[in-house]
N, C-alpha and C positions, 0 to 999 in steps of 0.2 A: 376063890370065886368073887367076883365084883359084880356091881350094880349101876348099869349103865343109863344113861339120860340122851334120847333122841330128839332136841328140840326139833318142829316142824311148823309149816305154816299151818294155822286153823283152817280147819275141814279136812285135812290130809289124816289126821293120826289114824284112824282106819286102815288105809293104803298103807301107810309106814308098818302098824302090826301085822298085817296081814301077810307082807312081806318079811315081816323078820319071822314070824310062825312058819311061811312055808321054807325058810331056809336051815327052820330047825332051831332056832334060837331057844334059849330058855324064859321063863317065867313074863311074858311079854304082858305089858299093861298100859294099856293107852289111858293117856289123861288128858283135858284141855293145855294142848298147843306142845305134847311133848308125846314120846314113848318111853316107857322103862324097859330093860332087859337085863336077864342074869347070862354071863358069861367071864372066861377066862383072858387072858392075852392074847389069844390068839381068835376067839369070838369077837376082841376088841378089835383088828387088824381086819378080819374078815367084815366087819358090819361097815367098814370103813369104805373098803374097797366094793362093796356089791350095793349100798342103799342109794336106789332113785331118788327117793323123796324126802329123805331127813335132811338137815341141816349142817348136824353133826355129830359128833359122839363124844359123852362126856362122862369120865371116869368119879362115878358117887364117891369120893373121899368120908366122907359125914355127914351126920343129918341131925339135927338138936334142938333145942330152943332157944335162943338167945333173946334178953330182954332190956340185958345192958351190955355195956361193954366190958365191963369185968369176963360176964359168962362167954360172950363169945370170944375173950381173950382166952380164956383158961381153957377153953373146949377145944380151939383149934391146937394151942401149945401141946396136946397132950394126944395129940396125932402122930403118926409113925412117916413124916414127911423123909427122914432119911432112906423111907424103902421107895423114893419115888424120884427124891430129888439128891443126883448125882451130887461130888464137888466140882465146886465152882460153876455149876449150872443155874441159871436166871431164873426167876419165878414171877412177875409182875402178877399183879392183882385186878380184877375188874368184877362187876356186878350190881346189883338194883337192889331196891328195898321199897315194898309194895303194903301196906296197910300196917306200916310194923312201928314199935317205938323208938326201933332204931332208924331213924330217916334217912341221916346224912350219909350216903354212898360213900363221898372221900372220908369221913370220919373211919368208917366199918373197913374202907380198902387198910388206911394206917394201921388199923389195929388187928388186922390177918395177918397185914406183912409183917407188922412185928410180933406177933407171935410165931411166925413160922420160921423168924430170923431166930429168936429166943430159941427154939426147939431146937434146930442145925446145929446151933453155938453151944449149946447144953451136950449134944451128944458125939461133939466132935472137936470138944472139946478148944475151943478157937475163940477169937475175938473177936476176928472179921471175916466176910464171908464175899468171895471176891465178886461171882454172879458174872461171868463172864464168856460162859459156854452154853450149850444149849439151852431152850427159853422153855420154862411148862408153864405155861398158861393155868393160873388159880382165878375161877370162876367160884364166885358164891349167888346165892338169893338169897332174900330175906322174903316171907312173904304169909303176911299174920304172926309175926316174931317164929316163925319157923324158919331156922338159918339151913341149906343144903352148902356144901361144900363141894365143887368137882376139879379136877384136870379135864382142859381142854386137849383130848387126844389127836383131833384131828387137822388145827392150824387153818389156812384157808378153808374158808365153809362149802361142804360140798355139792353145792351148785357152780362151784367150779369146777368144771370137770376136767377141763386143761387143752379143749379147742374151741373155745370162744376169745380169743385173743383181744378183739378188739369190743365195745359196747356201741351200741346207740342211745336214742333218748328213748326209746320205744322198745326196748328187749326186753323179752320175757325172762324171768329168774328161770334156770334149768330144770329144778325142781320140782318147781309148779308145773312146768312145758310134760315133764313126766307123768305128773299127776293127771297132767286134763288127756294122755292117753291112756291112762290106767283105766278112768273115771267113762271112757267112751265103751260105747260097743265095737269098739275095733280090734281085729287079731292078727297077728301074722298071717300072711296069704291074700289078706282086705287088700283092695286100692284104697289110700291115705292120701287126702289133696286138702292145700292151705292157699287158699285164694288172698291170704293177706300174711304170708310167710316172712314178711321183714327180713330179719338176719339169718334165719333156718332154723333156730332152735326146737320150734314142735318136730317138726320135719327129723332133725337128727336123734331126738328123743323116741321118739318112735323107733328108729333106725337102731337105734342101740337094743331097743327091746323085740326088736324082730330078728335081730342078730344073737339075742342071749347073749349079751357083752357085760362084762361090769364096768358099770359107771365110771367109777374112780380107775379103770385100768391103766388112762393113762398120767396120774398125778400122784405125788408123792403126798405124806400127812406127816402131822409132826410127833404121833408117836413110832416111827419110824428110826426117830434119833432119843427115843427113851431108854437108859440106862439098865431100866426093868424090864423093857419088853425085850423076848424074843425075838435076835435077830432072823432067827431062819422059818421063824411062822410069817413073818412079813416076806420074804426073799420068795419061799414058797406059794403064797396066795398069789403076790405079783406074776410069779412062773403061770401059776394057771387062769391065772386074769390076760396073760397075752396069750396062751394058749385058746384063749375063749374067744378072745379077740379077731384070733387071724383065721378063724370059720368062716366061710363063705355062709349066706344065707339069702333066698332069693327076698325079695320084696318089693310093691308096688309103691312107692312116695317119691308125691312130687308135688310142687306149690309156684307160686306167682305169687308180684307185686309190683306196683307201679313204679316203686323207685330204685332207680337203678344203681343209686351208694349202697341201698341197702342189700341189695342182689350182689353188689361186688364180697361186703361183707360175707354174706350166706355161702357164696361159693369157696371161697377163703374157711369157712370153721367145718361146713364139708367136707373139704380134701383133711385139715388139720383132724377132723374127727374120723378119718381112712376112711370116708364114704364116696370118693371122688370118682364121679362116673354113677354113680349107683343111686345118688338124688337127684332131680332132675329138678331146676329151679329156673322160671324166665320171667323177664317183664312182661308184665300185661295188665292191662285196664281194668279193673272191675267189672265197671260197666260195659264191656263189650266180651266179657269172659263167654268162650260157646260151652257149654256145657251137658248138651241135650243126652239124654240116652245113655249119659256116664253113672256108672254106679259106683259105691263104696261111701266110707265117711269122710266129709267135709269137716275138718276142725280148726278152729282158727278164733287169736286174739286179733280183733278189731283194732285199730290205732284209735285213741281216746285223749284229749285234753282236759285241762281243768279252765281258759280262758273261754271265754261266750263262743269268739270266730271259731277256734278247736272244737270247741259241743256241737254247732251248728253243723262243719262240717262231716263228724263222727254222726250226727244224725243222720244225714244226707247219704252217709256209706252205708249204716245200716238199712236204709230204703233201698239201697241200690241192691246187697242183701240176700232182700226177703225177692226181689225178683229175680235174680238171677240163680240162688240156691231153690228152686223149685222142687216139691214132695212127687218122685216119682218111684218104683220098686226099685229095689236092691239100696236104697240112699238112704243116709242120717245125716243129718247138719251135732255139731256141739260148738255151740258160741259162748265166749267168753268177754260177759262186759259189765262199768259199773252203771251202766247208767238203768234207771227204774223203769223207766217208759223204752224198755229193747223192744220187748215182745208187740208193742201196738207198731213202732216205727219196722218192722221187721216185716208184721203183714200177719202173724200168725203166734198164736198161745203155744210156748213148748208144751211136747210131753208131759218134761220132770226138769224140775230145775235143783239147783246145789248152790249152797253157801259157800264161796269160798273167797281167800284175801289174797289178793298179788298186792305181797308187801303190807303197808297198811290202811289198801284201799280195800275197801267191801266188794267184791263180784256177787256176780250169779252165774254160772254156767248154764247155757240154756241148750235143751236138748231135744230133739228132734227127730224120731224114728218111725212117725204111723204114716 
């Protein structure tokens, strides 16, 4: 049994546990900006392939104190890294060091990696250790001289979900895109419209969750090529991740945006995400969107800049907005923006509003249902 680490963005860990409890997981514990969980190899492979909202998955090697470098030398050496790290497979080193008296990051990297070279070479009796084949990623923290020790189990971080091919300057992280449908009053069977849908990512986030698709179905991770992990708990979950997949499921989503690179993009991670024909995406103006008498939720990141002309015009959208998203029965708006003055420029005080960070800008999601 291992002890797993879900980094997440801040405001999510909620939706992260709530998710790994309704899938059954063991001992689940939300803390600021992560999840912990207990499971096996194959709870490793499955959290990998099914979580919307984590970041990633990261195998708890050790947890200790270190305060010099002697301790965290001798604590990591006296680790059982031969039950993880095959011959002649790579291990590079990475991680932070937050309030601790150990500072120096590349300091702390040298002195992991060679104690972890020392360990190998002690019980395999060798000089040199060639590092040639597969890669495990050794993530540490430091953080108040408390050292945590992981593998990085799952290689690209999984807000890649492997049909967004291409990026803009304005894409939402996937993760988040899930989150702010988690966080909505919207269910399968809703009509779902994004008047400012960019590339489609809320759009196909939804679409996966109204399908009961897993996430990761369509991308591989890298303990897939772990020496320790069961090949046939991963071969297996992938079987019933495309089996999940290839369910038909009706659904109502569909979005607009004024620009049409962006629209070419959106249709493009659509068909890539096998929702082709089944999202419906067009150009259209904001300001002339008809809207009348349409009900369901409106969810949608705004485009936002950091220079004066970008503010001024992100202000000017969101006036455009608060007239055009009108409060009539069956409707909810959920906006997502950083700026403070949304709710004056919008026309109207949310509901309820949410903390949350796209990346490490401050949000508010603002919400909209009376």
């Amino acid at each position: 049994m291992y002890r797993f680490s879900v980094p997440c963005l801040m405001g999510v860990e909620g939706l992260v546990a709530d998710e790994l409890k309704f899938k059954g997981f063991e001992q689940v514990q939300a803390e600021n900006g992560r999840v912990l969980f207990s499971g096996d190899e194959r709870a490793c492979a499955r959290a990998n392939i099914i979580l919307r909202c984590g970041e990633r998955i990261l195998l708890r090697v050790a947890d200790f104190t270190a305060k010099s470098f002697d301790q965290l030398f001798e604590n990591v050496k006296s680790l059982p890294w031969e039950d993880f790290i095959g011959e002649k497979e790579a291990f590079p080193v990475k991680g932070f060091s937050i309030h601790s008296q150990l500072h120096s990051v590349p300091d702390c990297q040298r002195i992991i990696k060679k104690a972890v070279v020392e360990r190998l070479k002690l019980v395999r009796h060798t000089d040199w250790l060639e590092e040639s084949g597969v890669k495990h990623q050794i993530q540490f923290s430091l953080m108040s001289d408390r050292c945590e020790i992981f593998l990085d189990t799952t290689g690209a971080p999984l807000f890649k979900r492997g049909y967004k091919l291409e990026q803009n300057d304005a894409t939402l992280r996937e993760t988040l895109a899930a989150a702010l449908v988690d966080l909505s009053p919207w269910r399968p069977g809703m009509r779902l419209y994004d008047p400012c849908c960019g590339t489609g990512t809320l759009l196909i986030e939804a679409a996966i969750k109204a399908a009961q698709r897993p996430a990761g179905a369509k991308r591989s991770f890298a303990c897939e090529q772990f020496s320790f992990m069961p090949k046939d708990a991963m071969a297996d979950l992938k079987a019933e991740a495309k089996l999940a997949a290839a369910k038909e499921s009706a659904f109502d989503i569909a979005g607009s945006d004024i620009d049409p690179e962006a629209l070419v993009l959106a249709n493009r991670h659509i068909k890539q995400a096998g929702f082709d024909g089944r999202i419906n995406v067009q150009q259209q103006d904001l300001r002339t969107l008809q809207l009348e008498g349409e009900p369901g939720l409106f969810l949608c990141n705004p485009p936002y800049g950091e220079r004066l002309l970008d503010i001024k015009e992100a202000e000017e959208l969101y006036r455009s907005l608060g007239k055009v998203l009108t409060m009539e029965e069956g409707r909810s708006f959920n906006i997502i923006s950083p700026h403070d003055e949304f709710e004056s420029l919008f026309g109207r005080k949310a509901d309820k509003r949410r903390k949350l960070y796209n990346g490490m800008i401050k949000c508010q999601l603002y919400m909209y249902y009376k």
